[in-house]
N, C-alpha and C positions, 0 to 999 in steps of 0.2 A: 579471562573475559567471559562474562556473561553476558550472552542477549535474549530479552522477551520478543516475540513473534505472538501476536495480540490479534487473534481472527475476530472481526468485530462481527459477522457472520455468525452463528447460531450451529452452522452447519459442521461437526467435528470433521467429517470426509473433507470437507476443502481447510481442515487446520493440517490434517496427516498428507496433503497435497502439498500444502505450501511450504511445509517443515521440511520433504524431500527436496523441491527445490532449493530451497535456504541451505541446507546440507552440502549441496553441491559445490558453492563457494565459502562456505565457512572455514576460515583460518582455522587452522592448527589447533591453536590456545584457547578456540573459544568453544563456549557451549551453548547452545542454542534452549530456551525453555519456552514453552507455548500456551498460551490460553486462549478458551473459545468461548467467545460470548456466553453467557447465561439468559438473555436479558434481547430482543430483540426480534430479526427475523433470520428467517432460513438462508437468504441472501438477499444482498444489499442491492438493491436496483430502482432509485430515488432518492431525489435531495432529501425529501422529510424523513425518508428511512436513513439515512445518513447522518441526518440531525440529531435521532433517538439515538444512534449508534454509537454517537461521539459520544455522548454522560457514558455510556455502558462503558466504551476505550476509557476512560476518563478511571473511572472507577476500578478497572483492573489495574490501573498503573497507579492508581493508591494504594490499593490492596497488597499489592507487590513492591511499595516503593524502598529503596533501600537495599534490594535482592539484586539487579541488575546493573550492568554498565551503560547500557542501551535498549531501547525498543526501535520494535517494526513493527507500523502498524499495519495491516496485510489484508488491505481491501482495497481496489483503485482508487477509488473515490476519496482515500485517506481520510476520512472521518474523524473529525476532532484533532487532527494533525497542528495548527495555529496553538488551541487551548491545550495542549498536553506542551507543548514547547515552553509555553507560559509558565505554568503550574509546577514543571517538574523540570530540574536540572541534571538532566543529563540528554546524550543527543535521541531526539525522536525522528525516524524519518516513516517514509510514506510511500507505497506504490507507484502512484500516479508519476509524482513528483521526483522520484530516485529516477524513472525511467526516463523522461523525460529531459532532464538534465544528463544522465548518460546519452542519452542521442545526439543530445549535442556537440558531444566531444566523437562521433561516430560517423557525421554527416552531415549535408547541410537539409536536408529537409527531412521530416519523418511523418509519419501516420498512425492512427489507432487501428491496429486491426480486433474486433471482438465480437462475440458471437450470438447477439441478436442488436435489432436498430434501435429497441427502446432505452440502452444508454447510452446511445451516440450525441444527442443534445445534451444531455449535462456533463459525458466528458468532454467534452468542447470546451466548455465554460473554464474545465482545468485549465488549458491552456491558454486563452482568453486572459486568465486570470494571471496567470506568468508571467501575458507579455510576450507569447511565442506565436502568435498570429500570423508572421509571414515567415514562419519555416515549418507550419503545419498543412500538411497534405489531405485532412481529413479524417474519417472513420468510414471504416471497409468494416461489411459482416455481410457472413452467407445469405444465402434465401432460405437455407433450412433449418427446420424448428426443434428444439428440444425439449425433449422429457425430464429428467431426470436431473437437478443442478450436479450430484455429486461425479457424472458420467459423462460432461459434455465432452471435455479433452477425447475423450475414445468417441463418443457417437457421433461429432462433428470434425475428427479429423480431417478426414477429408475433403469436405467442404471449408473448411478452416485452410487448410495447404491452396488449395481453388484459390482462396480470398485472397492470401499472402501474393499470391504469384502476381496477382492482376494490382494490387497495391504494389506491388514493388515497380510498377512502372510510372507512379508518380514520386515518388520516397526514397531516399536511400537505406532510412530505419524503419523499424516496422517493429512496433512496438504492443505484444500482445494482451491487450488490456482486460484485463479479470481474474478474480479467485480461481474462478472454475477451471481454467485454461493455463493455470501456471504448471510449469515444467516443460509445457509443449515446445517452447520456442528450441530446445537442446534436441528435441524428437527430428524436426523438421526442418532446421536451420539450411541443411545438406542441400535440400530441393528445392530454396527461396534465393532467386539473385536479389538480395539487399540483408541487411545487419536484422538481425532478429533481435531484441532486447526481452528478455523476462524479469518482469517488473521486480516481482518477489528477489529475485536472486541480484538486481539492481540495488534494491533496495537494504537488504542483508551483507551487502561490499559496503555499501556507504556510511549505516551501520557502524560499522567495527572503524571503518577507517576514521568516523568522526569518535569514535569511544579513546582514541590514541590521541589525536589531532585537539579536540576540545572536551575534555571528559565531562564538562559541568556542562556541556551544549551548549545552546543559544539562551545564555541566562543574563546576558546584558541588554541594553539597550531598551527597545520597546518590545520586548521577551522578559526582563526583570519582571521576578514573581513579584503578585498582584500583593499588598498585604493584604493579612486574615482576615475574614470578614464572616460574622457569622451567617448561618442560613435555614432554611425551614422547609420538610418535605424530600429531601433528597437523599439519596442513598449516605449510609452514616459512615462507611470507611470516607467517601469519596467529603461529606461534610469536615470531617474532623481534620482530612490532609488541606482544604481551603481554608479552615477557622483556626490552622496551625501556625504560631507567631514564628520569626524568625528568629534562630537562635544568637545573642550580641555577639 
């Protein structure tokens, strides 16, 4: 089994971040391949950067299509996550989304904990957008600021554990929302009374387990790919996989 791990991120340090977490529960049989944005920003932190991000996901999973049994796309905000379901038959999953469904089978309430407040309104909206509005507890993040995106997991540690501890007295899960900060939740689990969930490694079980479960993914229903349709302007792998007819 092969999985693509697709950083819609720009940032190579948080692809070698995310590929250790993923590592940590990858079956046996599978092998993990990774790609980092070309095309984008340094880290995703806004719906419009989000927006741009998805063609970018989009287009890697053209580029690659064929090569894998599954993708992860491995930003919270899961970017392009709906139109990659669409497009391409086999399963895609998502941060935000793996995690969050895992909490549910872990607890009855959960919260985002992450490390600054300017994504706390539009992850919200995630869950909003799920339907999980009353077993959501909120978004927790430090007062202190960081430098450096590829660094936060070590320079906010510890105000990250601070955060955990004080959210876990609304939440049972506590679910550590961002690139920058995956792996942490295995670091610090020890000293948090409630379920630490790391998205990435949520996301990389779900993964593999849909790669067995439904190989072609979510290619039924209102997920049945779109027919071809030509276009003008957009990148030519990602053109030539949409304006591709279906084989009888």
């Amino acid at each position: 089994m092969r999985l693509l791990l697709i950083n819609p991120n720009t940032t190579q340090a948080l692809t070698e971040r995310l590929a250790a977490a993923a590592r940590t529960v990858l079956p046996p049989d599978a092998e993990l391949v990774t790609m980092t944005a070309r095309r984008g920003f340094a880290y995703i932190s806004s719906r419009a950067e989000a927006q741009l991000a998805g063609a970018e996901v989009l287009s890697m999973l053209a580029e690659k299509a064929g090569t894998f049994d599954a993708a992860i796309i491995a930003a919270f905000g899961d970017p392009g996550l709906s139109a990659a379901r669409e497009l391409f038959d086999i399963p895609v999953t998502g941060m935000s989304e793996a995690a969050m469904v895992t909490a549910l089978s872990l607890g009855e309430r959960f919260a985002f904990v992450t490390f600054t407040p300017q994504l706390a309104p539009w992850y919200g909206e995630k869950v909003t957008r799920m339907g999980l509005g009353a077993r959501f507890s909120g978004t927790f993040t430090p007062e202190d600021s960081f430098e450096n995106i590829g660094t936060v997991a070590e320079d906010l540690r510890t105000p990250l554990l601070k955060t955990c501890i004080t959210a876990s007295r609304k939440a049972d899960c506590l679910i550590l929302a961002g690139a920058p900060i995956a792996g942490l939740a295995g670091e610090i689990e020890n000293d948090v009374p409630a379920m630490l969930i790391d998205p990435i490694r949520a996301a990389t079980i779900q993964a593999a387990g849909l790669a067995r479960l439904y190989p072609k993914g979510a290619s039924r229903g209102s997920f049945k790919r779109p027919p071809a349709k030509p276009s003008q302007g957009i990148d030519a792998v990602l053109a030539s996989w949409i304006g591709r007819k279906e084989e009888p």
